[in-house]
ROKOL-911650 format. One record per residue (C-alpha): chain; residue in one letter; x, y, z. Coordinates in Angstrom, 3 decimals. Example, Ala and Ser with C-alpha at 12.3 -4.5 7.8 and 13.67 -1.06 7.14 Angstrom:
<recs>
   chain   resn         c1         c2         c3
       A      A     12.300     -4.500      7.800
       A      S     13.670     -1.060      7.140
</recs>
This chain:
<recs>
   chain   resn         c1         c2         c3
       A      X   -113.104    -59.482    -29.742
       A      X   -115.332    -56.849    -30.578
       A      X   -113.259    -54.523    -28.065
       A      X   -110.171    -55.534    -30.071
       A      X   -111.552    -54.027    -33.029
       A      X   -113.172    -57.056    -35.212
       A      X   -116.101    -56.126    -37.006
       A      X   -119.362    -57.424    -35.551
       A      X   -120.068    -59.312    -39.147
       A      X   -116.903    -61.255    -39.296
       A      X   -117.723    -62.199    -35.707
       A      X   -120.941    -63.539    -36.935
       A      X   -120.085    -65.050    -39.981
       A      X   -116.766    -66.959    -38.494
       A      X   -117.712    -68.038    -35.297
       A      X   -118.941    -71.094    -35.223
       A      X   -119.050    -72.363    -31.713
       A      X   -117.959    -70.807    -28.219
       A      X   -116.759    -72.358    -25.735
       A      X   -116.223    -71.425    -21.631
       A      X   -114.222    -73.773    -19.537
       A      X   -113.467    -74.015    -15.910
       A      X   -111.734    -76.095    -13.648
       A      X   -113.160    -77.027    -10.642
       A      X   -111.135    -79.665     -8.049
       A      X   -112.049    -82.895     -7.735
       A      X   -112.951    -84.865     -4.729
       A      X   -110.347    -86.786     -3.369
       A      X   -111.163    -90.773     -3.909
       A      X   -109.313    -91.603     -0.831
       A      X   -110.988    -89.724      1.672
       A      X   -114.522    -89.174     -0.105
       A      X   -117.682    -89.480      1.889
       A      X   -121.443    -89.037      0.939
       A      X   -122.403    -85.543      2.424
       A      X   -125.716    -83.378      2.470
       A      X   -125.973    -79.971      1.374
       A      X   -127.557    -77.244      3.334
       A      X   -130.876    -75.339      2.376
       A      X   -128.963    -72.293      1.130
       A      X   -126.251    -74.053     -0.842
       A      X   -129.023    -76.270     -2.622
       A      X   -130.762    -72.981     -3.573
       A      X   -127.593    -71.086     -4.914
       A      X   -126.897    -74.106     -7.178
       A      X   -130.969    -74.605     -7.994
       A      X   -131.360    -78.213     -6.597
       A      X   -134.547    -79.342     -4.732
       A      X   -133.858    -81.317     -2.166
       A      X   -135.316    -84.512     -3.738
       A      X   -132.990    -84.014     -6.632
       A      X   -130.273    -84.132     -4.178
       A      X   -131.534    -87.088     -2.324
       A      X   -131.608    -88.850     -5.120
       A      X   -127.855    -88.694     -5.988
       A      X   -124.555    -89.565     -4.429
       A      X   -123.132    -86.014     -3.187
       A      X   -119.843    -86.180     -1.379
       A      X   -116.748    -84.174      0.356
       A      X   -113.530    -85.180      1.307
       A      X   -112.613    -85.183      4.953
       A      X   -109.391    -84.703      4.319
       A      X   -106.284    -87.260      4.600
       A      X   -102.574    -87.580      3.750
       A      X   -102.817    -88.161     -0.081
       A      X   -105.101    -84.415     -0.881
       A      X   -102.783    -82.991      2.135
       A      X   -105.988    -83.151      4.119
       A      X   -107.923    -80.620      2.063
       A      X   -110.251    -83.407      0.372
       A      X   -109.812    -82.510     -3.224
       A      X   -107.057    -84.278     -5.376
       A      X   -107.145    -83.372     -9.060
       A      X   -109.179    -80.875    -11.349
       A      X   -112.051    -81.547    -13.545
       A      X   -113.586    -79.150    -15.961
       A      X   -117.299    -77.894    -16.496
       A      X   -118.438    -76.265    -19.647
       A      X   -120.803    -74.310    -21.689
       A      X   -121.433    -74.176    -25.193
       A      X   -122.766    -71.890    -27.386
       A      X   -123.583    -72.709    -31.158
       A      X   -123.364    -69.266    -33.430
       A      X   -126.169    -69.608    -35.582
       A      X   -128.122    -67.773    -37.916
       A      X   -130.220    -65.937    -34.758
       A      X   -126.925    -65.909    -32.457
       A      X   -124.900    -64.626    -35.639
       A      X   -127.602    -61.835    -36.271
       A      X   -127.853    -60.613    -32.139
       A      X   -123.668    -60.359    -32.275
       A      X   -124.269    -58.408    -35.396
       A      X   -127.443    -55.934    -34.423
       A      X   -124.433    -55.589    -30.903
       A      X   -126.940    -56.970    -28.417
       A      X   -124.934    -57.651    -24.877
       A      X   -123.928    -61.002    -23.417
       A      X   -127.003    -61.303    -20.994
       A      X   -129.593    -61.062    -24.162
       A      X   -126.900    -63.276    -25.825
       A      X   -126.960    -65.393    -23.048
       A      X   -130.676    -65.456    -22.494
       A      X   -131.055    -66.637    -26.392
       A      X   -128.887    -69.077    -25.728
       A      X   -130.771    -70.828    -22.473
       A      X   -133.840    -70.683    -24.214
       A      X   -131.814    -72.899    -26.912
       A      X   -131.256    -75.064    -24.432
       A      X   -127.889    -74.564    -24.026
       A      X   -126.312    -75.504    -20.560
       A      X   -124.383    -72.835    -18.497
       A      X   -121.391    -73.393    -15.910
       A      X   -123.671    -73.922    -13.428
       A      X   -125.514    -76.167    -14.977
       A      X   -122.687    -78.403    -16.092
       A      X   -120.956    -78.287    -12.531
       A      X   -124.140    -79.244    -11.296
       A      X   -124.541    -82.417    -12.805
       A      X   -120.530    -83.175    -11.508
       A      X   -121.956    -82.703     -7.651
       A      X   -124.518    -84.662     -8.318
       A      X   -122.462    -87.747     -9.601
       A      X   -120.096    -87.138     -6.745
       A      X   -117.128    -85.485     -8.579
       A      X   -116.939    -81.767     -7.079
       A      X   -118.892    -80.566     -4.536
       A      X   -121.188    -77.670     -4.953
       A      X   -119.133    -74.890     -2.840
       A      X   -116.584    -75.447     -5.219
       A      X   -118.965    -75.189     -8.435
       A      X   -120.705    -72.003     -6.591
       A      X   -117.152    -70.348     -6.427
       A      X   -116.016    -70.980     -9.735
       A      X   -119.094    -71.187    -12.096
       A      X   -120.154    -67.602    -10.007
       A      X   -116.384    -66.215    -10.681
       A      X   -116.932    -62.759    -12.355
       A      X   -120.468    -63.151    -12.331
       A      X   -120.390    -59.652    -10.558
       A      X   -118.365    -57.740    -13.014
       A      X   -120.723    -58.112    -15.938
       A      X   -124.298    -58.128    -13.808
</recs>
C-alpha cells in the first residue's frame, strides 16, 4: 500500500488487522494413510521427531476419487497480525516487513508455517505441501 502511495500514518491509524491466507490441498480421505517424515523435511518445517511421533501424519497413495494424486480438496493456513499501537508506530517510523515480522513473532503471533504445521500434524496436509506453499516467495523478500 505504501508503494501505491498511502501515507504511512493512515496505514497505521486504519489498519486494524492483517491477514495472509493460503491454500494448501488436502489429503484425500479415501486413500489416506499414516506416513513418517524424513529428517530433512521435519527440520524445514521445525518438528522434532517426538512431536511428530506423537501425531497422526498422513499421505495419500493415490486412488480413483483424487485421480491418484492423494489430495482431494483445499484447506487454508493463516497468519494474523494485530496493528497496534507498537505495530502502528514501526509502519509509521517505515521499518521493513522482516522487523515487522520479527515484532510480530515475539507477539506471539503464528506465521504460515506455523499454522500449516499444526494441519500436518492433525493429518490434513502433509508437510511437502505446507513447505511449498507457506515458503512461496519467501526468496523474493529475504
Amino acid at each position: 500500500l505504501v508503494y501505491m502511495g498511502i501515507e504511512r500514518y493512515l496505514l497505521a491509524s486504519t489498519l486494524n488487522l492483517i491477514v495472509a491466507q493460503r491454500l494448501v490441498r488436502r489429503i484425500c480421505e479415501n486413500c489416506k494413510e499414516p506416513t513418517e517424515l524424513s529428517d530433512d523435511v521435519l527440520r524445514r518445517i521445525g518438528v522434532d521427531r517426538k512431536q511428530a511421533a506423537s501425531a497422526t501424519v498422513c499421505r495419500g497413495k493415490g486412488c480413483t476419487v483424487c485421480g491418484n494424486t492423494g489430495y482431494h480438496g483445499r484447506l487454508p493456513i493463516f497468519e494474523f497480525l494485530v496493528v497496534d499501537a507498537d505495530i502502528g508506530q514501526r509502519i509509521i517510523t517505515g521499518e521493513n516487513e522482516v522487523q515487522i515480522k520479527d515484532a510480530m513473532r515475539r507477539k506471539g503471533y503464528g506465521s504460515l508455517l506455523e499454522s500449516g504445521v499444526k494441519a500436518v500434524l492433525q493429518g490434513l496436509t502433509t508437510a511437502e505441501e505446507v513447505v511449498k506453499v507457506a515458503f512461496m516467495g519467501e526468496a523474493e523478500t529475504n
